[in-house]
C-alpha positions in Angstrom: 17.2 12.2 -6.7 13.8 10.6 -7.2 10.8 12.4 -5.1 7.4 10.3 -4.6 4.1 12.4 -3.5 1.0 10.5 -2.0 -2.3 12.2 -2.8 -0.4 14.3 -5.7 -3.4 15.9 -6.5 -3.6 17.3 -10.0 0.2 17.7 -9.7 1.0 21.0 -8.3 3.8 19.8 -5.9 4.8 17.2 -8.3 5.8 20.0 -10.9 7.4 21.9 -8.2 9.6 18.9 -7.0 10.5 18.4 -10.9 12.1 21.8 -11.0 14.4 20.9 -7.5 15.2 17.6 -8.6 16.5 18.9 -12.0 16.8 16.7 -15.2 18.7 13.4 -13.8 16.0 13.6 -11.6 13.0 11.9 -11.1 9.5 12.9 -9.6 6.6 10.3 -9.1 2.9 11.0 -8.2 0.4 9.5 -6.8 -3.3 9.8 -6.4 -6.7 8.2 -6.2 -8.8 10.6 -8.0 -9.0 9.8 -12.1 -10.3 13.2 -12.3 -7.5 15.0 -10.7 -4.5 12.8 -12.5 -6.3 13.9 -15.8 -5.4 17.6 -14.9 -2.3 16.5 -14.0 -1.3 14.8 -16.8 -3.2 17.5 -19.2 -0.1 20.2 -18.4 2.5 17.6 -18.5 3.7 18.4 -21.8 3.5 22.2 -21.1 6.1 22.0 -18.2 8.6 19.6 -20.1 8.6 22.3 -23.2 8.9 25.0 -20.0 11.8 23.0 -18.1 13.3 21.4 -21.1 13.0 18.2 -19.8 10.3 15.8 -18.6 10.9 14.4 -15.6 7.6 12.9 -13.9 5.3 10.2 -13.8 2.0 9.9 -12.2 0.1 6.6 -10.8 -3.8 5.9 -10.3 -3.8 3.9 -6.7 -4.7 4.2 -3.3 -1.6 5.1 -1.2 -2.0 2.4 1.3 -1.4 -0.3 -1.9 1.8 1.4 -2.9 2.6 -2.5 -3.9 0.5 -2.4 -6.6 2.5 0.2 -8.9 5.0 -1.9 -10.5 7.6 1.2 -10.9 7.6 1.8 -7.5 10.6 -0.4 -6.3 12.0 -1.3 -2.4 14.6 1.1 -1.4 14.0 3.2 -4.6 13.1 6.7 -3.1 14.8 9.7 -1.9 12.1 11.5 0.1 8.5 11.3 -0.1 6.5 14.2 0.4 2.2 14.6 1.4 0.0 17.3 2.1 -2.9 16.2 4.4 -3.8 13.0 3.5 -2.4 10.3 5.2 -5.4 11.3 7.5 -8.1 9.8 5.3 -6.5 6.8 4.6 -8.1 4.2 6.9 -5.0 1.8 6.5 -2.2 4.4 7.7 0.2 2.0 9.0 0.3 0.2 5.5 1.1 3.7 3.9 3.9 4.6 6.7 5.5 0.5 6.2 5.6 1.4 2.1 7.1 4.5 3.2 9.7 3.0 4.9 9.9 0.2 2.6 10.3 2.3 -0.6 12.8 5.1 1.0 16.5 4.4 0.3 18.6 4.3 3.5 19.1 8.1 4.3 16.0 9.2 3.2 12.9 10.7 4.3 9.3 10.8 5.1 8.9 14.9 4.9 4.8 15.4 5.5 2.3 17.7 6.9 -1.1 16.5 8.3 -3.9 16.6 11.2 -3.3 15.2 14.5 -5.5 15.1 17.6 -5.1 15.9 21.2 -6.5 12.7 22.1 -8.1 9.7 20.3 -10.7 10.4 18.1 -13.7 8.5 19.1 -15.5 5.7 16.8 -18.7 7.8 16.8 -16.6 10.7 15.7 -14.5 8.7 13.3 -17.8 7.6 11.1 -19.6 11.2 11.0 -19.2 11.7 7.4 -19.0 15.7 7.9 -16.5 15.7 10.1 -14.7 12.9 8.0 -15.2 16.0 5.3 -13.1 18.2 7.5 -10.2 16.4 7.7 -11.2 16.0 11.5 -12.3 12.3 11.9 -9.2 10.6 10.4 -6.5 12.4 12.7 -3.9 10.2 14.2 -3.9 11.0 17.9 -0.2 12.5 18.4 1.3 9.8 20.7 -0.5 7.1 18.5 1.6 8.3 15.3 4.8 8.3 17.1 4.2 4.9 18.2 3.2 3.8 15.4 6.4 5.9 13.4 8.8 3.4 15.5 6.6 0.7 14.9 7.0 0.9 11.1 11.0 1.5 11.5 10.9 5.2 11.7 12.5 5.4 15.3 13.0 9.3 15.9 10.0 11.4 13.8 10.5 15.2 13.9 8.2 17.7 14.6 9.6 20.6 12.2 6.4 23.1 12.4 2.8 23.4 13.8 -0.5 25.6 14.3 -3.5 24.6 16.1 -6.3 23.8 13.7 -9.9 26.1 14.4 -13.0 24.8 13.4 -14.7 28.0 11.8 -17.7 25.3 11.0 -20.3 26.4 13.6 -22.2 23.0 12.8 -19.0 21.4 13.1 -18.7 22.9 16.6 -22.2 22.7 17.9 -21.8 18.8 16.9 -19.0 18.0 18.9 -20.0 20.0 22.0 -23.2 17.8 21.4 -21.3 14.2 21.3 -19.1 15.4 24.4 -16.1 16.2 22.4 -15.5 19.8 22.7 -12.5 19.8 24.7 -11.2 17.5 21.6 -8.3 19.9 19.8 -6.7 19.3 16.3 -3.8 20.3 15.0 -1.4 20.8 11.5 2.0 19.2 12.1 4.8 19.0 9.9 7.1 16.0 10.6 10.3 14.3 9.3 10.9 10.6 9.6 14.5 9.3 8.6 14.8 5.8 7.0 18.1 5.4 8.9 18.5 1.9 11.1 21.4 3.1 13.5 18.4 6.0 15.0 17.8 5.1 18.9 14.4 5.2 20.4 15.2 8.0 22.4 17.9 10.7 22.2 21.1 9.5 23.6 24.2 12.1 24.8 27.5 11.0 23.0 28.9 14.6 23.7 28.9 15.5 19.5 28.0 18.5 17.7 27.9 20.0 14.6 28.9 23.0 12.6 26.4 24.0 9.8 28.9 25.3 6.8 26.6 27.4 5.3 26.0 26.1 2.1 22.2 24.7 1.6 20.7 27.2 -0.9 18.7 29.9 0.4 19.7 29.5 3.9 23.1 30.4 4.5 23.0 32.2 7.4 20.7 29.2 9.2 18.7 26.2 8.7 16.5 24.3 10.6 16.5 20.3 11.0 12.9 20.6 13.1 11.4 23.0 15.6 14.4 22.7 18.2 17.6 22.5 16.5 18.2 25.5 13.8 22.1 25.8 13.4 23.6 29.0 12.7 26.3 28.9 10.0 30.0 28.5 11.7 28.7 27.7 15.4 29.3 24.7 17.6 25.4 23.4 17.6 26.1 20.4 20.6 23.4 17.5 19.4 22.0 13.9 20.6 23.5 11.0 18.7 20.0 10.9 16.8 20.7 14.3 15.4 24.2 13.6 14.7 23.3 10.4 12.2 20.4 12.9 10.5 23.0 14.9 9.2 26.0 12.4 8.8 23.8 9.4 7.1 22.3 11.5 5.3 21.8 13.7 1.8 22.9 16.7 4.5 26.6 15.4 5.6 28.3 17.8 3.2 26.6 20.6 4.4 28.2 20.1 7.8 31.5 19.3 9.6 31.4 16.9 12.7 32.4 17.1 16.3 33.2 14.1 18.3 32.7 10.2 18.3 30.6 7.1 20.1 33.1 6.3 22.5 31.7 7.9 25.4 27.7 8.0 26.8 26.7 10.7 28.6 23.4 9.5 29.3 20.0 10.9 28.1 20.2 14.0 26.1 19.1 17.1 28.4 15.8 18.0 28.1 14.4 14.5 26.3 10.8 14.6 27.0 7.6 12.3 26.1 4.6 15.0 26.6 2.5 16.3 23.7 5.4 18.1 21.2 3.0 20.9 20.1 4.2 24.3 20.3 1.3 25.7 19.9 -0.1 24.2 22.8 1.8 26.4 25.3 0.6 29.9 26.2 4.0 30.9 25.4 4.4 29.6 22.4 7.5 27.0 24.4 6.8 23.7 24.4 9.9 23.0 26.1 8.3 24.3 29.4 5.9 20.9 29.4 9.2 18.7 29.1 8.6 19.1 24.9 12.2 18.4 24.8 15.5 19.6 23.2 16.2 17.1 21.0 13.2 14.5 20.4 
């Protein structure tokens, strides 16, 4: 399996992946900072004599010119992983076309990062302090899914997410200034499958799925995204989305499959197009707003 992480940092996921991924594996980072790769590099040796094997690279680039890295070939990647920082690249659709360029067929775009309520506004988008915060670069949330399909990810799931507070008081008292207040931000976790046969919406086929049991460290349940955690040994009905998540993917042996194509059933019940947040709702439900149960 080969892992690639944009905005690696000075490695600390990297290392992590290395460890999953075991020695036939393969982890590559990727980062911008000189300063930070340095660190990174600086302990490389320490976890190879640790693991026993030495199983990572690490690239100086900017992540929206993932051409530029010779090593990194079309088609080449398992999943690629970031922590909140597709935000402050200006180019986000070229990182999220490399994404889907370099991913093999099956794999995944497993990321967390800040998106907005609405759009953020030019005059917000150039204040440098609030570019600081991570604030000024969010993708407003129906933007990103747009763009997702766009760039061939047709389905992106929403797996986790907590509204983001700003604890800045200057932060605050310049937003309420520029008119903005009512702007909110939030952390979002998503998952974007590199898999063709994905509809745009979530389509009723009248499949399901029964979860075996056997990912490690969750054999009583596991979760695909924020609506669909399958309890080991139950019928878990699913869209036909769903269904080729887990069937086309490193997942299929970790589940037996109920049903065909032959017959459409329509939309899937509960398919919705409001904002997917959770943690918008009083409640805690997004499904109340339409949130959907399987997009």
């Amino acid at each position: 399996m080969t892992i690639l992480d944009l905005g690696c940092g000075a490695g600390r996921d990297v290392y992590i992946a290395s460890q999953l991924v075991g020695p036939h594996g393969r982890v590559i980072g990727v980062d911008m900072t000189k300063e930070q790769l340095d660190v990174a590099k600086e302990t490389q040796q320490y976890h190879a004599e640790k693991c026993g094997y030495d199983n990572v690279e690490f690239h100086l680039g900017l992540i929206e010119k993932l051409d530029d890295i010779p090593s990194l070939k079309d088609g080449s990647v398992d999943i690629i992983i970031s922590n909140c920082v597709i935000n402050l690249c200006p180019e986000k659709e070229a990182v999220i076309k490399s994404c889907h360029r370099l991913l093999k067929p099956g794999g995944e775009l497993y990321f967390s990062d800040v998106y907005s309520s609405r759009r953020v506004p030019e005059e917000l988008r150039k204040d440098e302090v609030l570019w600081g915060e991570c604030l000024s670069g969010a993708l407003y949330w129906n933007d990103f899914q747009n763009l997702a399909k766009k760039c061939g990810f047709k389905d992106a799931r929403l797996v986790e997410d907590a509204p983001i507070t700003v604890e800045n008081k200057a932060v605050q008292q310049k937003m309420k200034d520029m008119g903005y207040a009512n702007l909110e931000f939030f952390s979002a976790t998503y998952r974007l499958f590199q898999l063709d046969c994905l509809e745009p919406h979530c389509e009723d086929y009248g499949q399901a799925v029964i979860y075996k049991g056997t990912i490690p460290r969750f054999e009583s349940a596991w979760a695909l995204d924020d609506h669909h955690v399958m309890e080991r040994g139950k019928v878990f009905p699913v869209c036909g989305n769903t269904y080729n998540m887990l069937k086309e993917t490193r997942f299929a042996k970790h589940f037996d499959f109920v049903g065909d194509w032959s017959t459409h059933y329509g939309i899937f019940d509960g398919c919705g197009t409001s904002m997917p947040f959770k943690s918008t709702q009083p409640d805690g439900n997004a499904g109340k707003k339409g949130g959907g149960g399987c997009c």
